[in-house]
C-alpha positions as CSV (number, residue, x, y, z in Angstrom):
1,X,-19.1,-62.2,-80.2
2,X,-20.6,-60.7,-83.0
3,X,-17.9,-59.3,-86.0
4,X,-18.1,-57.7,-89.3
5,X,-17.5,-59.2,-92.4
6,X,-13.5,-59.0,-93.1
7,X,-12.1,-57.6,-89.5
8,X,-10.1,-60.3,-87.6
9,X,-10.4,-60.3,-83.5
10,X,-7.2,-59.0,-83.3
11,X,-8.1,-56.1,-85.5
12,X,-11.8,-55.4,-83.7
13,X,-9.7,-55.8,-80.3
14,X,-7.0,-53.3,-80.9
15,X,-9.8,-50.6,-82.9
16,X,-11.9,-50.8,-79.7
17,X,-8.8,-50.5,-77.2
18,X,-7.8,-47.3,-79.3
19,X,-10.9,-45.7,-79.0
20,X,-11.1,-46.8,-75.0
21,X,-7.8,-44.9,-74.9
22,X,-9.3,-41.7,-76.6
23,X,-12.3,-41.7,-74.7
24,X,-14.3,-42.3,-77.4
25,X,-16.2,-45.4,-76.0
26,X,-16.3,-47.0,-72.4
27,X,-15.6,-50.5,-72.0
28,X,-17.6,-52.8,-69.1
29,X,-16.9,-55.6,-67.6
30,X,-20.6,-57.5,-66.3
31,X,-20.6,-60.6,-63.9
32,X,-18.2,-63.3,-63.8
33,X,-19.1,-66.5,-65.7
34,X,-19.9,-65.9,-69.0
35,X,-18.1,-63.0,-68.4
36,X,-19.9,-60.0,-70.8
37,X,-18.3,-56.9,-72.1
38,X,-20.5,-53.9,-72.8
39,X,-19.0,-50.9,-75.0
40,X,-20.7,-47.6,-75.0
41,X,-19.9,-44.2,-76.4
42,X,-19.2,-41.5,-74.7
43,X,-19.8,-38.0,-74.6
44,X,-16.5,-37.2,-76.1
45,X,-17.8,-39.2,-79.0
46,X,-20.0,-36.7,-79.9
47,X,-17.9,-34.4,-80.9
48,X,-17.1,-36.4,-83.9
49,X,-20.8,-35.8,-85.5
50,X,-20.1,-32.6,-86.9
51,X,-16.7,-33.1,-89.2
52,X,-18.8,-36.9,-90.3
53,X,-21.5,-34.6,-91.5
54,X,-19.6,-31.9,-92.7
55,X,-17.6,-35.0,-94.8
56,X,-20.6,-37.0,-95.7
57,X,-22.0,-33.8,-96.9
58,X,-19.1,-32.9,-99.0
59,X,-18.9,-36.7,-100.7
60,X,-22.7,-36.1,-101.9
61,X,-21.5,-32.4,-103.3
62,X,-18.7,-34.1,-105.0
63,X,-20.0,-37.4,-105.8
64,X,-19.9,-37.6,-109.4
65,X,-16.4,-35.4,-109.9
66,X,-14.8,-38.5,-107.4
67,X,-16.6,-41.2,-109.1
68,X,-16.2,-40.4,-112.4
69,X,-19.5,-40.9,-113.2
């Protein structure tokens, strides 16, 4: 199982069964023994490229009146 840097498998595990529940991602289930799990996004996930742009966009604006800098 691959995990980031600082996220425990309790934290990965609930994140990804949140955004199961949302229908953000699909989670599947492949063979029996090793068992392999297979997440992929959905179409609803899509929807979230906008407002990530639109907020990305705005940090880079705003970038050195938030950093100080």
């Amino acid at each position: 199982m691959l995990i980031s840097p600082g996220i425990t498998p309790k934290v990965l595990a609930k994140e990804l069964k949140d955004l199961e529940q949302h229908q953000f991602i699909k989670r599947t289930v492949v063979g029996e023994y090793p068992v392999k799990i297979i997440y992929t996004h959905e179409p609803y996930a899509d929807t979230l490229t906008p407002p990530i742009y639109a907020m990305r966009d705005w940090g880079i604006s705003h970038r050195k009146k938030v950093t100080g800098a």
